[in-house]
Predicted model as a PDB file, atoms N, CA, C, CB and O in Angstrom, pLDDT in the B-factor column:
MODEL        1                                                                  
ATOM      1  N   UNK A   1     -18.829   0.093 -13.370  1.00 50.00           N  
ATOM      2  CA  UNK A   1     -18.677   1.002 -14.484  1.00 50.00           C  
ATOM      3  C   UNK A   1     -17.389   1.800 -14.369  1.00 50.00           C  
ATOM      4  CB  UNK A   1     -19.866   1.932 -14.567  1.00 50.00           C  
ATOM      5  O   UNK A   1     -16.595   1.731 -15.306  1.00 50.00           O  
ATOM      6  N   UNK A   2     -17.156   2.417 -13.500  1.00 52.00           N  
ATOM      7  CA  UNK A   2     -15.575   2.928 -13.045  1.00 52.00           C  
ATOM      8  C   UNK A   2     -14.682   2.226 -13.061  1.00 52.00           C  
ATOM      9  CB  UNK A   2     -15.340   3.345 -11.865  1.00 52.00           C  
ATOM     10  O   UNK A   2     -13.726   2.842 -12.590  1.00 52.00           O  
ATOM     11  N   UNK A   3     -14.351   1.043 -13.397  1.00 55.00           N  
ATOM     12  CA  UNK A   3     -13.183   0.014 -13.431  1.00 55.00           C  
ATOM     13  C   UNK A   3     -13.387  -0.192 -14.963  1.00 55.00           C  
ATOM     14  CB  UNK A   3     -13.325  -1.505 -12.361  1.00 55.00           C  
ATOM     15  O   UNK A   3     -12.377  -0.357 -15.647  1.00 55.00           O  
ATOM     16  N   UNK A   4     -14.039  -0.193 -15.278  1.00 58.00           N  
ATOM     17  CA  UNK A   4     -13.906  -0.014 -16.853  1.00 58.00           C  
ATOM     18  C   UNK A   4     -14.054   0.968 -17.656  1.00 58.00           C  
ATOM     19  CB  UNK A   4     -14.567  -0.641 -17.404  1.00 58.00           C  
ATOM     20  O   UNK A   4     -14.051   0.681 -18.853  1.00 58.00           O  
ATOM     21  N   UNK A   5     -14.194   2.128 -17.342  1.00 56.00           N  
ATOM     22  CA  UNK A   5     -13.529   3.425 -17.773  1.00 56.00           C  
ATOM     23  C   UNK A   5     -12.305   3.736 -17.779  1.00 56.00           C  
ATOM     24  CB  UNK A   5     -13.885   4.299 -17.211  1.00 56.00           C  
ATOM     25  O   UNK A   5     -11.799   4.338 -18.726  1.00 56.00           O  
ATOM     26  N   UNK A   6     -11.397   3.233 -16.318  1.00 56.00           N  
ATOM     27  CA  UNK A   6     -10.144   3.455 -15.606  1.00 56.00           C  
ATOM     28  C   UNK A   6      -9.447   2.356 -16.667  1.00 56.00           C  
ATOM     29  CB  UNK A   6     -10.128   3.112 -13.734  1.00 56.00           C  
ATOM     30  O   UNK A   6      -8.365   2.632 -17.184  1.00 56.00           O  
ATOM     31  N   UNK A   7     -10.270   0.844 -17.018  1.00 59.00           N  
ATOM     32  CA  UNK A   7      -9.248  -0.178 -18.018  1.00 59.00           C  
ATOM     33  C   UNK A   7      -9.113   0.681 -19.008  1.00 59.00           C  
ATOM     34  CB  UNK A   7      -9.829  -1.734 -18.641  1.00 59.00           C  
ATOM     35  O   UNK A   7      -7.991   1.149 -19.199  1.00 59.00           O  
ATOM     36  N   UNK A   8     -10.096   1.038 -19.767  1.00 64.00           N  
ATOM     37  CA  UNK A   8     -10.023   1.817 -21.137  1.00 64.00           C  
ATOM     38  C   UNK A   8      -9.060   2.868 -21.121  1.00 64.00           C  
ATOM     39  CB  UNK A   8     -11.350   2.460 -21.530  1.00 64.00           C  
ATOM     40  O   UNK A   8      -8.011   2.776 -21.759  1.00 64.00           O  
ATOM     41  N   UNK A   9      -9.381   3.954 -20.364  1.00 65.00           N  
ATOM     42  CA  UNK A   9      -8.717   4.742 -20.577  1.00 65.00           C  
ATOM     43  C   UNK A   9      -6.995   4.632 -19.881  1.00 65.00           C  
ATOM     44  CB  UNK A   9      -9.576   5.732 -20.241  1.00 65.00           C  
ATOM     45  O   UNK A   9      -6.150   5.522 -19.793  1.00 65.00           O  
ATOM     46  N   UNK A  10      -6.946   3.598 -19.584  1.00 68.00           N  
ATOM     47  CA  UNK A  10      -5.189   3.194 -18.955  1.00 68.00           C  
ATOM     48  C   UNK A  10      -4.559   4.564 -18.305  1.00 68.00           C  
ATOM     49  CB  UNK A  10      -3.877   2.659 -20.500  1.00 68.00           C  
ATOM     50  O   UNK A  10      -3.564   5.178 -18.690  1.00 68.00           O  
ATOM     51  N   UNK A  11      -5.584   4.911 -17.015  1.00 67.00           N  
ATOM     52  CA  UNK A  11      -4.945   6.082 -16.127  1.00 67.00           C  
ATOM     53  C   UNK A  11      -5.110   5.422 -15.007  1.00 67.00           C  
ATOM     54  CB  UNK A  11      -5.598   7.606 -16.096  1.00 67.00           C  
ATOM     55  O   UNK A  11      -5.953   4.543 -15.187  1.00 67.00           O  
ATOM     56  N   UNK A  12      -4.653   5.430 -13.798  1.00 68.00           N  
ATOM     57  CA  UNK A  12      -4.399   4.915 -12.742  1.00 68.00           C  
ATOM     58  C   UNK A  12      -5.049   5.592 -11.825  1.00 68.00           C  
ATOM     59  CB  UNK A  12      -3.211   4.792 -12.544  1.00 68.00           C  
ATOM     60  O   UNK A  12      -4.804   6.788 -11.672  1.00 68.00           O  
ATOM     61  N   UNK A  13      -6.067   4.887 -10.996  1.00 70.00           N  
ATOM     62  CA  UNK A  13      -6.564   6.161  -9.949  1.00 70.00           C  
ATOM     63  C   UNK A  13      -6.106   6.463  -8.977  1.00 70.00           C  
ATOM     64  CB  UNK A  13      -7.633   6.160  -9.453  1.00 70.00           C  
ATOM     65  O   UNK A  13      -5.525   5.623  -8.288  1.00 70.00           O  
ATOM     66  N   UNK A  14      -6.236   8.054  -8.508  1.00 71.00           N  
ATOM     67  CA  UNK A  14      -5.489   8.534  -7.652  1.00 71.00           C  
ATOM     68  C   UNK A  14      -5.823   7.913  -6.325  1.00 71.00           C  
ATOM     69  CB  UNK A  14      -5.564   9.888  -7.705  1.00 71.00           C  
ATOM     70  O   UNK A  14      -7.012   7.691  -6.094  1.00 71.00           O  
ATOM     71  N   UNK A  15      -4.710   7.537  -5.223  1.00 72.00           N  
ATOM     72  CA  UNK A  15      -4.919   6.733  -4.368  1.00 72.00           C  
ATOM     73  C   UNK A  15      -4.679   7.435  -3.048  1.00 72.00           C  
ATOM     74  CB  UNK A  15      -4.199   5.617  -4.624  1.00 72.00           C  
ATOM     75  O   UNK A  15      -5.066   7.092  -1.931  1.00 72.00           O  
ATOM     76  N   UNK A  16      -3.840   8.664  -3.464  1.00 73.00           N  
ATOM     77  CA  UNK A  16      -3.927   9.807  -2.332  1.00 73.00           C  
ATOM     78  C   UNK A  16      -3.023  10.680  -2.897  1.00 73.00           C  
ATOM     79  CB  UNK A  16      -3.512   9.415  -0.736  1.00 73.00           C  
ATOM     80  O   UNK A  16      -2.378  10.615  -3.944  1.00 73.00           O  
ATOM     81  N   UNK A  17      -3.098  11.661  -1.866  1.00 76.00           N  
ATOM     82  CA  UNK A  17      -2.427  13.176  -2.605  1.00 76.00           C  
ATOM     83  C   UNK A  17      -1.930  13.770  -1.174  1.00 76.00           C  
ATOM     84  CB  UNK A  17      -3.834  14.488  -3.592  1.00 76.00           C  
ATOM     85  O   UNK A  17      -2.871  14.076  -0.442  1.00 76.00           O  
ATOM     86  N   UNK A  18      -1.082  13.915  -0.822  1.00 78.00           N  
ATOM     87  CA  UNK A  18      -0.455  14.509   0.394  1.00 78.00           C  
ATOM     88  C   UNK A  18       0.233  16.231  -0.450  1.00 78.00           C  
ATOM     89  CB  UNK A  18       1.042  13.120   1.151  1.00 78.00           C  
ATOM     90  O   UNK A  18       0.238  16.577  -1.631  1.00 78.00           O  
ATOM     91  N   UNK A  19       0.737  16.956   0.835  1.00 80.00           N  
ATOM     92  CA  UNK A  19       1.307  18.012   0.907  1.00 80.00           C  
ATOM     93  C   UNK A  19       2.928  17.476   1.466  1.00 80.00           C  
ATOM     94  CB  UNK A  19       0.387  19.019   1.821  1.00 80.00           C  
ATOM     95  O   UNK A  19       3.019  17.205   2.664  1.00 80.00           O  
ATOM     96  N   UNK A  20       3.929  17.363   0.758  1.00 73.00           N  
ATOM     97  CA  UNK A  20       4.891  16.934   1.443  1.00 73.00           C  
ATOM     98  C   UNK A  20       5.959  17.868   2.632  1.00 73.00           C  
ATOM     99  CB  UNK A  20       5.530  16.426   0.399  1.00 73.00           C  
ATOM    100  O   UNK A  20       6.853  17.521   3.404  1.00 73.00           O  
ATOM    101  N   UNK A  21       5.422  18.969   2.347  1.00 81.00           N  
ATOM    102  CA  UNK A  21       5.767  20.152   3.054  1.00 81.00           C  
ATOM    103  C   UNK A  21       4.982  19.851   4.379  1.00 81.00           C  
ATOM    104  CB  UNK A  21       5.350  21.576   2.259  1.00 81.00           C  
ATOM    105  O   UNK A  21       5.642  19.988   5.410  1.00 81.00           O  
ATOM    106  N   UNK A  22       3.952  19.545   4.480  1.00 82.00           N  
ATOM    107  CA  UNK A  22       2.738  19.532   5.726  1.00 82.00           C  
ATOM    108  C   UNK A  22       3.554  18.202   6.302  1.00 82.00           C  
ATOM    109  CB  UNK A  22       0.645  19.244   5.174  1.00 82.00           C  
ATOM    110  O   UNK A  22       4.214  18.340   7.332  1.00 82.00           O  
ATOM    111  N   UNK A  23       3.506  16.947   5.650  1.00 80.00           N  
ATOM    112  CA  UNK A  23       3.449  15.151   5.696  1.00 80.00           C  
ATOM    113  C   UNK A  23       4.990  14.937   6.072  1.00 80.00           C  
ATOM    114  CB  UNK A  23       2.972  14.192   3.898  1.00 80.00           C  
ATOM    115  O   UNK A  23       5.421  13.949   6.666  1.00 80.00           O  
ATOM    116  N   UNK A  24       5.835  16.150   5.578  1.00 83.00           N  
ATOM    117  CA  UNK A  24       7.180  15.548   5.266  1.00 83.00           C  
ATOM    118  C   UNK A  24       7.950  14.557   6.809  1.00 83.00           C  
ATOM    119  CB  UNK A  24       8.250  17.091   4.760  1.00 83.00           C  
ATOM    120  O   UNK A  24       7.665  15.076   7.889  1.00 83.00           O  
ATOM    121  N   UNK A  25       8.726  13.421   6.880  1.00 88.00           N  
ATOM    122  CA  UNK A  25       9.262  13.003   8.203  1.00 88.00           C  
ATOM    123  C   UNK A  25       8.019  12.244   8.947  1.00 88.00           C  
ATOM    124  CB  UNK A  25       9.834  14.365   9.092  1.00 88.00           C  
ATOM    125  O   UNK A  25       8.231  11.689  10.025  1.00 88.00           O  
ATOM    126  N   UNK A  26       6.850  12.231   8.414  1.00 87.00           N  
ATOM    127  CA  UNK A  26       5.202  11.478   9.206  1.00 87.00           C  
ATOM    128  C   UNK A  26       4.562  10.366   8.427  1.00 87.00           C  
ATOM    129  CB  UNK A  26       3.756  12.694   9.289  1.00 87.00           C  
ATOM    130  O   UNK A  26       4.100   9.342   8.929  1.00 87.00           O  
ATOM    131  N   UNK A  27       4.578  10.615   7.376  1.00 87.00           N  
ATOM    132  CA  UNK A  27       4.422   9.494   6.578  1.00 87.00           C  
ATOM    133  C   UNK A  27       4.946   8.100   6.336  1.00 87.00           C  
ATOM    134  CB  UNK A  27       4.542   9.876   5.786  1.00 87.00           C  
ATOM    135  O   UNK A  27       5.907   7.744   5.654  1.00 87.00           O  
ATOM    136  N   UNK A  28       3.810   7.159   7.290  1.00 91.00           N  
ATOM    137  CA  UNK A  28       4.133   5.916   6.971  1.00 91.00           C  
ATOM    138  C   UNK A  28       3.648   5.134   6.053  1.00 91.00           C  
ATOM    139  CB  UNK A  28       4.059   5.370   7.784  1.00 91.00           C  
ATOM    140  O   UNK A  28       2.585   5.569   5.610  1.00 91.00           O  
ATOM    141  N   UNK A  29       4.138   3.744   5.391  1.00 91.00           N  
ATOM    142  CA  UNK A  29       3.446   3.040   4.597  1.00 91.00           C  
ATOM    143  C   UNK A  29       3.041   1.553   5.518  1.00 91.00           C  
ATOM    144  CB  UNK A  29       4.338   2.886   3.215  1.00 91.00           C  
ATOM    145  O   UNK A  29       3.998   0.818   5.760  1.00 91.00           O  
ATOM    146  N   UNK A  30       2.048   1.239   5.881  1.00 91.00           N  
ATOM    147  CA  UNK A  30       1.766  -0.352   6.466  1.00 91.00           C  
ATOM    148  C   UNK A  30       1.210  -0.711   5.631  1.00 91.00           C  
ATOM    149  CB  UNK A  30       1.010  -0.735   7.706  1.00 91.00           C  
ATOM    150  O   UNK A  30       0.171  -0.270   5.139  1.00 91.00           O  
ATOM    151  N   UNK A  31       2.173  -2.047   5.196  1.00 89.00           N  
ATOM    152  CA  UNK A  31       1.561  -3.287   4.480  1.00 89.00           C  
ATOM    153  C   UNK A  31       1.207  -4.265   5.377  1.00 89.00           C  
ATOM    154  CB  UNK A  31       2.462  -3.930   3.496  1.00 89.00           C  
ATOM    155  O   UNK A  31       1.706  -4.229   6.502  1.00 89.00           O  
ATOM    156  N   UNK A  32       0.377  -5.194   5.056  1.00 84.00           N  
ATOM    157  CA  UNK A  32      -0.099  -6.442   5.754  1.00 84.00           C  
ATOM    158  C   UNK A  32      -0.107  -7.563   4.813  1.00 84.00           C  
ATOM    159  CB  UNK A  32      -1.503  -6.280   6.354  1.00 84.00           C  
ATOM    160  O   UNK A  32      -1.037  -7.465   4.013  1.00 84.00           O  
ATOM    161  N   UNK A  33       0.666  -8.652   4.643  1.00 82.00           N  
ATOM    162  CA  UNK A  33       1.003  -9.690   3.885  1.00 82.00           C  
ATOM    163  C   UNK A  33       1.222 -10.657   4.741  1.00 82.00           C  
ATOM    164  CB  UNK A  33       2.019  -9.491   3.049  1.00 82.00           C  
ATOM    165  O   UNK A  33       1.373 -10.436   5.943  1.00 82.00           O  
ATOM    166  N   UNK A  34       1.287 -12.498   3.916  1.00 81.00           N  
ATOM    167  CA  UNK A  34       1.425 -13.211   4.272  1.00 81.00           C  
ATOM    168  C   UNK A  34       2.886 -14.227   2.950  1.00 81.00           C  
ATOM    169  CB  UNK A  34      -0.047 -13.475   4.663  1.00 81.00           C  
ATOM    170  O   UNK A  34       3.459 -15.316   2.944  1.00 81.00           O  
ATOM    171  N   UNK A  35       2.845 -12.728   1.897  1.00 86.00           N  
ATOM    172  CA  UNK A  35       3.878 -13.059   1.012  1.00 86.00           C  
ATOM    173  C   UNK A  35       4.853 -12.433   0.622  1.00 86.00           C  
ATOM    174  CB  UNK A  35       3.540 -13.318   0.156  1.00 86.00           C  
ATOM    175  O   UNK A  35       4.908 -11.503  -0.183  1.00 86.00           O  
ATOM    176  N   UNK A  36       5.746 -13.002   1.264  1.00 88.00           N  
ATOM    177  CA  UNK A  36       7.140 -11.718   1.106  1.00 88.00           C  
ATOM    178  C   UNK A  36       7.481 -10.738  -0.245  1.00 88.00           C  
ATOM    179  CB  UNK A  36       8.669 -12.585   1.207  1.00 88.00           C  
ATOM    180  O   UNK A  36       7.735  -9.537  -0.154  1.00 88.00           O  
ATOM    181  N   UNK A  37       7.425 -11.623  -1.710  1.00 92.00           N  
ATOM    182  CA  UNK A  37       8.055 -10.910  -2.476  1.00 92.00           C  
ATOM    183  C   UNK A  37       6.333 -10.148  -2.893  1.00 92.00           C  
ATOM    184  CB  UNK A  37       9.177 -11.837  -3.682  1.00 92.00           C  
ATOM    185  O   UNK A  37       6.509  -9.430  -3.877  1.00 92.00           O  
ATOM    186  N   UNK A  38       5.329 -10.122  -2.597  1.00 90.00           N  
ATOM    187  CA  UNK A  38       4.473  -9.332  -3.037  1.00 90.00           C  
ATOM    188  C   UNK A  38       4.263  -7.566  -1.783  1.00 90.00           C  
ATOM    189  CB  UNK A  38       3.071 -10.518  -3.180  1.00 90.00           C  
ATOM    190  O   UNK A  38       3.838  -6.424  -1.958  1.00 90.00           O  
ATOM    191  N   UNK A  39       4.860  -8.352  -0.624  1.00 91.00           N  
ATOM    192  CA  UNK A  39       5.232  -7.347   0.095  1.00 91.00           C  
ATOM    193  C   UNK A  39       6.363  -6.523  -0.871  1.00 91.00           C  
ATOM    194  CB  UNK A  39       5.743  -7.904   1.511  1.00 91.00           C  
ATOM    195  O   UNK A  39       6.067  -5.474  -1.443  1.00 91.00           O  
ATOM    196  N   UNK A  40       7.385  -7.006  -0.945  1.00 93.00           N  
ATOM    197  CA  UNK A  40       8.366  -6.406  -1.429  1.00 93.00           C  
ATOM    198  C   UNK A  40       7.799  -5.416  -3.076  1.00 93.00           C  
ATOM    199  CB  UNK A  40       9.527  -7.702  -1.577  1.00 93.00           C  
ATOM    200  O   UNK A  40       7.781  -4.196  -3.236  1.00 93.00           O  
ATOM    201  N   UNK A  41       7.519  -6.197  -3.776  1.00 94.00           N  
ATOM    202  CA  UNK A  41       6.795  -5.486  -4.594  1.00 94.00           C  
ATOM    203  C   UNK A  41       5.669  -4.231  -4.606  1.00 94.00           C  
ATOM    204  CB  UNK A  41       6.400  -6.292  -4.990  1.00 94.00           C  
ATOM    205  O   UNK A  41       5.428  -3.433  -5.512  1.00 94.00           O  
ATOM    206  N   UNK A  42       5.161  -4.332  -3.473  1.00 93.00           N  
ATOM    207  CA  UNK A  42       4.127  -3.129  -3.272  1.00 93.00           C  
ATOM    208  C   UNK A  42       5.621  -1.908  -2.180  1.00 93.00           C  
ATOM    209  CB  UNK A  42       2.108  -3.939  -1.963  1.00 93.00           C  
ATOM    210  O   UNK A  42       5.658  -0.697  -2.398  1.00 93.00           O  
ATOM    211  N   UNK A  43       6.415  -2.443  -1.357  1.00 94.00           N  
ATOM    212  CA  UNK A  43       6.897  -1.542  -1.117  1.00 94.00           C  
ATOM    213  C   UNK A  43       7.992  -0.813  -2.367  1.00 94.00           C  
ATOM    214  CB  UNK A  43       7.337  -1.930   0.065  1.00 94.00           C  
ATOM    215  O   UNK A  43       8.269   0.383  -2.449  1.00 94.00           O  
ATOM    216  N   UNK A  44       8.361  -1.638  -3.037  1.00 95.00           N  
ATOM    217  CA  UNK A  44       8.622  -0.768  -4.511  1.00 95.00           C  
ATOM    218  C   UNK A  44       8.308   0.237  -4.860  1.00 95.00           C  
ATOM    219  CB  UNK A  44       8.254  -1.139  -5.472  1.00 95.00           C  
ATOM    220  O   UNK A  44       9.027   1.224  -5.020  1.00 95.00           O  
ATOM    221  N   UNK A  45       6.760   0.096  -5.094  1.00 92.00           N  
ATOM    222  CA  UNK A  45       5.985   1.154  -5.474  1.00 92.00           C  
ATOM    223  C   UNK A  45       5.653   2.602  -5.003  1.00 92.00           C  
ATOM    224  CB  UNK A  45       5.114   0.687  -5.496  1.00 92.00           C  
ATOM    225  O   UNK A  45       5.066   3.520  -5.576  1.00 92.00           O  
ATOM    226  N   UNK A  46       6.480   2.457  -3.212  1.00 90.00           N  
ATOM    227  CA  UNK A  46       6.031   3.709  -2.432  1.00 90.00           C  
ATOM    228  C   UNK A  46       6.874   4.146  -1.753  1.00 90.00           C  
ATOM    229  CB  UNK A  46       5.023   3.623  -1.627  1.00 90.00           C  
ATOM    230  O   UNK A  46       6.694   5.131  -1.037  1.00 90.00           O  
ATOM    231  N   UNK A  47       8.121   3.421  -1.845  1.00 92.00           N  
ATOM    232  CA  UNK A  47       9.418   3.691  -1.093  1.00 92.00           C  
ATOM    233  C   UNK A  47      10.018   5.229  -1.091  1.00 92.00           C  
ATOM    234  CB  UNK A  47      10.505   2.752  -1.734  1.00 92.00           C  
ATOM    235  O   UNK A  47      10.567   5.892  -0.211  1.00 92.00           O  
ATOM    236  N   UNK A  48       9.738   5.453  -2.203  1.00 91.00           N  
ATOM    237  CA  UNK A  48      10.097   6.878  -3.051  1.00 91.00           C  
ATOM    238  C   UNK A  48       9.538   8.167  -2.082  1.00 91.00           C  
ATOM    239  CB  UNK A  48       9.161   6.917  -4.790  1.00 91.00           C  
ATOM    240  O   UNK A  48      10.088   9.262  -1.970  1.00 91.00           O  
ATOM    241  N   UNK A  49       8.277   7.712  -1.413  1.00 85.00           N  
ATOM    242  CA  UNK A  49       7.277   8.750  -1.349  1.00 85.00           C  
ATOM    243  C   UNK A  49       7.032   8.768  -0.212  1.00 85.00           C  
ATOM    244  CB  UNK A  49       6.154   8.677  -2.064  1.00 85.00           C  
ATOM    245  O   UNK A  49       6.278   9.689   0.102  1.00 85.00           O  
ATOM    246  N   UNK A  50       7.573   7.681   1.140  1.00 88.00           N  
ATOM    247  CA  UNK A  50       7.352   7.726   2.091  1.00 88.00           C  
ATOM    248  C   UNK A  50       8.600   7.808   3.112  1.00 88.00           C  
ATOM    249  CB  UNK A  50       6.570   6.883   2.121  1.00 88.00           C  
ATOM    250  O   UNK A  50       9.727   7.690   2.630  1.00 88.00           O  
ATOM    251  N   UNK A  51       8.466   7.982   4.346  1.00 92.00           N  
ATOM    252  CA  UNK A  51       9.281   7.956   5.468  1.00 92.00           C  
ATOM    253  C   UNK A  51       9.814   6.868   5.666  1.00 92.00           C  
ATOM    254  CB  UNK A  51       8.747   8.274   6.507  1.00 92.00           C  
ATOM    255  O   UNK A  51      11.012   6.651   5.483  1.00 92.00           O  
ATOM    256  N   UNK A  52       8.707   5.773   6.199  1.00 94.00           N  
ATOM    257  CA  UNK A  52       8.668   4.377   6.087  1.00 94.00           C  
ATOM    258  C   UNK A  52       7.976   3.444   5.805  1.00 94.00           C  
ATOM    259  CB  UNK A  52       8.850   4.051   6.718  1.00 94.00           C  
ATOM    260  O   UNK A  52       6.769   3.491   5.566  1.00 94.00           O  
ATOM    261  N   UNK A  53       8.771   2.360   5.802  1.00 95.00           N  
ATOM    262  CA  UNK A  53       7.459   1.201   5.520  1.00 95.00           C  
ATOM    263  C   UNK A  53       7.250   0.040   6.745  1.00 95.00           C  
ATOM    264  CB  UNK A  53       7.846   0.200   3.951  1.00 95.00           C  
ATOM    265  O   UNK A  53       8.217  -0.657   7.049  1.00 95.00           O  
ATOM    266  N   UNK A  54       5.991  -0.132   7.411  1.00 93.00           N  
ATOM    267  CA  UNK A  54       5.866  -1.041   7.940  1.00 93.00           C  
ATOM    268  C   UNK A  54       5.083  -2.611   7.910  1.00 93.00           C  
ATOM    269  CB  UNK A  54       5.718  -0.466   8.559  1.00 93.00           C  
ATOM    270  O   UNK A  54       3.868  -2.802   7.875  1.00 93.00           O  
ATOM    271  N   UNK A  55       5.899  -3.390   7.928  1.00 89.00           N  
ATOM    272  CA  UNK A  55       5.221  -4.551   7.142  1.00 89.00           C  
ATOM    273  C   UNK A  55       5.206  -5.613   8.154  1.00 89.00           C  
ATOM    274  CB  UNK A  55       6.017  -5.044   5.738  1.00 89.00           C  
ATOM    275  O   UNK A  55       6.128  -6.044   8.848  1.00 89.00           O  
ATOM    276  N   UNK A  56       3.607  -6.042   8.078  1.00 85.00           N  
ATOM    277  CA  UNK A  56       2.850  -6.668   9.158  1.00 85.00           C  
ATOM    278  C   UNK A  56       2.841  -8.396   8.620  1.00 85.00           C  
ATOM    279  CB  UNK A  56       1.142  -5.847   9.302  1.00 85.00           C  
ATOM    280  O   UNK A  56       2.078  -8.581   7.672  1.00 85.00           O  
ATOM    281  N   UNK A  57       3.432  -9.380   9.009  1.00 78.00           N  
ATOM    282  CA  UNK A  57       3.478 -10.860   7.895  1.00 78.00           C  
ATOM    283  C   UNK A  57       3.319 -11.398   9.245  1.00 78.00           C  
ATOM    284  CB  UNK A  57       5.103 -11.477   6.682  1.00 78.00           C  
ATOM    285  O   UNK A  57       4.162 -11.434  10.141  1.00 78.00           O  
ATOM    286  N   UNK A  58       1.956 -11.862   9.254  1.00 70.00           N  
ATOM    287  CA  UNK A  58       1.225 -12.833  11.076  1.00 70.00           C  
ATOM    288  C   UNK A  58       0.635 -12.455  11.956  1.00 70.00           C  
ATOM    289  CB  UNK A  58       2.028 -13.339  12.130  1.00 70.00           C  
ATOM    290  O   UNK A  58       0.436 -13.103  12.983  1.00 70.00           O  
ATOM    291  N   UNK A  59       0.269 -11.419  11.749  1.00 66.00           N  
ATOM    292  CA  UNK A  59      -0.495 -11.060  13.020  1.00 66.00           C  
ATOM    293  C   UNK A  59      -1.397 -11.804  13.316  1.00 66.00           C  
ATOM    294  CB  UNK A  59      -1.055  -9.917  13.061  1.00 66.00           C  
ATOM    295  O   UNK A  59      -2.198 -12.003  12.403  1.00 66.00           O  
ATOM    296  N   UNK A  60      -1.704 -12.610  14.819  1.00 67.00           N  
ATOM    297  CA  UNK A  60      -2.353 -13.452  15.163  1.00 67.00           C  
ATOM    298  C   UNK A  60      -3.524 -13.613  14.675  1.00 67.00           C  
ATOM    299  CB  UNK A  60      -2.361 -13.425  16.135  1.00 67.00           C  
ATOM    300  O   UNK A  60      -3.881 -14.524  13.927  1.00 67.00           O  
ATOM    301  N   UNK A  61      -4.362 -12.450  15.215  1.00 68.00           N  
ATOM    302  CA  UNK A  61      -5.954 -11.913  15.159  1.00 68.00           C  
ATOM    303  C   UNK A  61      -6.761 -12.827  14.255  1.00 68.00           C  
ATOM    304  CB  UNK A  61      -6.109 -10.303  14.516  1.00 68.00           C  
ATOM    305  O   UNK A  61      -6.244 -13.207  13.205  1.00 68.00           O  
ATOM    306  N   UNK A  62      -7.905 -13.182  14.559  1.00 72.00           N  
ATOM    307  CA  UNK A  62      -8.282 -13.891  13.661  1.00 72.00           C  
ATOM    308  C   UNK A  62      -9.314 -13.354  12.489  1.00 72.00           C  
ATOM    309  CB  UNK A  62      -8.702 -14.866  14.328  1.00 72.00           C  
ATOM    310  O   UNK A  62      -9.978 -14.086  11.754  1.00 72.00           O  
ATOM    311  N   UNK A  63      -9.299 -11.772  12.481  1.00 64.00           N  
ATOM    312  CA  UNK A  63      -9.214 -10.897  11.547  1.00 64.00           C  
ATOM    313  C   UNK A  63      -7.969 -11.139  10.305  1.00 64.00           C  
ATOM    314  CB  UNK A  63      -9.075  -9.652  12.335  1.00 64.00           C  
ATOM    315  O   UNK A  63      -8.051 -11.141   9.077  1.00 64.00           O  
ATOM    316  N   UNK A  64      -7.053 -11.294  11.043  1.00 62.00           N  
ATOM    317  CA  UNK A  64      -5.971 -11.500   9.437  1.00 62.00           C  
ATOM    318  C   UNK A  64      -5.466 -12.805   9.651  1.00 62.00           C  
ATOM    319  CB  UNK A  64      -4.381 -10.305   9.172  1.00 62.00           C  
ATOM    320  O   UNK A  64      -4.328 -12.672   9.203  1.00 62.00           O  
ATOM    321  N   UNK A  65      -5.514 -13.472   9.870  1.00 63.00           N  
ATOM    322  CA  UNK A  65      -5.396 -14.828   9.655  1.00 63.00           C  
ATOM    323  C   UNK A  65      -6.404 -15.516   8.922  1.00 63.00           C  
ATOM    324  CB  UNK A  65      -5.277 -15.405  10.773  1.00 63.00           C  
ATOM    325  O   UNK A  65      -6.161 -16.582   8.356  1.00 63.00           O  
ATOM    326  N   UNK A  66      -7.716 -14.873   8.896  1.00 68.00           N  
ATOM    327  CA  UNK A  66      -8.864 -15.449   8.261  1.00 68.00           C  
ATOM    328  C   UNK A  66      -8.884 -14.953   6.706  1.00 68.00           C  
ATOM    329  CB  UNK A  66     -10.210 -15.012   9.080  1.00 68.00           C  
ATOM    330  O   UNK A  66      -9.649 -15.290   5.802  1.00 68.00           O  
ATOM    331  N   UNK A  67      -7.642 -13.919   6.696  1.00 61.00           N  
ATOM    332  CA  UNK A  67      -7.472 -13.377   5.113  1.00 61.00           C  
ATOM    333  C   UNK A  67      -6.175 -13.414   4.272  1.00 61.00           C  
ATOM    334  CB  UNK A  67      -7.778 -11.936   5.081  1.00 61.00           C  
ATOM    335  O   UNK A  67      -5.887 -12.697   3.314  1.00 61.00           O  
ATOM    336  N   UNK A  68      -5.268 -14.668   4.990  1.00 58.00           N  
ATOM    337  CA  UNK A  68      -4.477 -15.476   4.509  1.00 58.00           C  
ATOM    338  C   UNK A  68      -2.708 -14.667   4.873  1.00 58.00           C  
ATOM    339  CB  UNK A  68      -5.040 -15.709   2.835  1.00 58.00           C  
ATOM    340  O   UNK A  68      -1.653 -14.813   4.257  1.00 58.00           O  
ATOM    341  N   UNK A  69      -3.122 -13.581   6.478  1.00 57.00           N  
ATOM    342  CA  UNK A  69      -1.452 -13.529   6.477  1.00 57.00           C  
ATOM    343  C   UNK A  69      -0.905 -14.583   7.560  1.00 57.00           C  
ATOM    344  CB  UNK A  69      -0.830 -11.876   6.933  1.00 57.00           C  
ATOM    345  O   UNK A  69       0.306 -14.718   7.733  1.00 57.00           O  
TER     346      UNK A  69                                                      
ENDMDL                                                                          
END                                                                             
């Protein structure tokens, strides 16, 4: 029911809310991919707002290998 309130009403839900005064210089972003330009595309989206980005493409584990990175 919440995913189709959020389609209808075309607002985006909030996905976090930091203090950048508190966060500022600490804030990382980790992605975990197995596809570069969709990596690249999500770091698009947060580059703005973070310190850095760290992007994980293989990690052995057969935790993420079993979910296609």
């Amino acid at each position: 029911k919440q995913q189709r309130k959020l389609e209808k009403s075309n607002i985006a839900p909030l996905l976090l809310r930091i203090d950048p005064a508190l966060e500022r210089g600490k804030l990382v972003c980790q992605l975990g991919t197995g596809e570069p330009n969709l990596a690249l595309q999500a770091a698009m989206h947060v580059y703005q707002d973070v310190d850095a980005i760290d992007i994980n493409m293989g990690c052995p584990k057969k935790f993420s290998v079993s979910g296609g990175m």
